[in-house]
N, C-alpha and C positions, 0 to 999 in steps of 0.2 A: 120092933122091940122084943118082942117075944121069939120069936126067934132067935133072936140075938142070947137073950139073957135063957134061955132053955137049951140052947148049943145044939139049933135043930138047924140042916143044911138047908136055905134058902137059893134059891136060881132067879135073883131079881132080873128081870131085864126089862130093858125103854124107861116104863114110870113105875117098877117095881125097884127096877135099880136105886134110879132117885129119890123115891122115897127112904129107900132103906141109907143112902149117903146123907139125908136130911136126918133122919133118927139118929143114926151115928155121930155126925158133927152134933146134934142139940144134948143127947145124953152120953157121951164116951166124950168127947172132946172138949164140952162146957159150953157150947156156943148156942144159948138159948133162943136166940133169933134167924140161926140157917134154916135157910130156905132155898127153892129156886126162883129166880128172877121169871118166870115163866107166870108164878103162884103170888108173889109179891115184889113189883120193881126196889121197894125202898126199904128191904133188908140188910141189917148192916152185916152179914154175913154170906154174902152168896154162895152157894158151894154149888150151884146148878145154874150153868146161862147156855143162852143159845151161842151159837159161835156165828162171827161178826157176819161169815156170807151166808147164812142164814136168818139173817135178822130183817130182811126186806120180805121174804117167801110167805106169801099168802096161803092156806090151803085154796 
């Protein structure tokens, strides 16, 4: 968010990314429930999921 709204360059990447794609859809886009499905399955707004051949992989 601050970054955002201070016009400062941010280099999000992995859960920097996501995070800053969850801010963005909750405050710029209105969707006060985005989330990643990683952080909460039963978001009505996913904007973050693992992809399908990923979703079995254990660490």
């Amino acid at each position: 968010h601050y970054a955002r709204t201070m016009k400062i360059p941010y280099f999000g990447i992995c859960l920097g990314m996501q995070i800053a794609i969850i801010e963005f859809a909750r405050n710029v886009c209105g969707l006060e429930d985005a989330d990643s499905t990683e952080f909460n399955k039963e978001t009505a707004h996913p904007v973050i999921c693992l992809q399908e051949e990923q979703k079995g992989i254990e660490d």
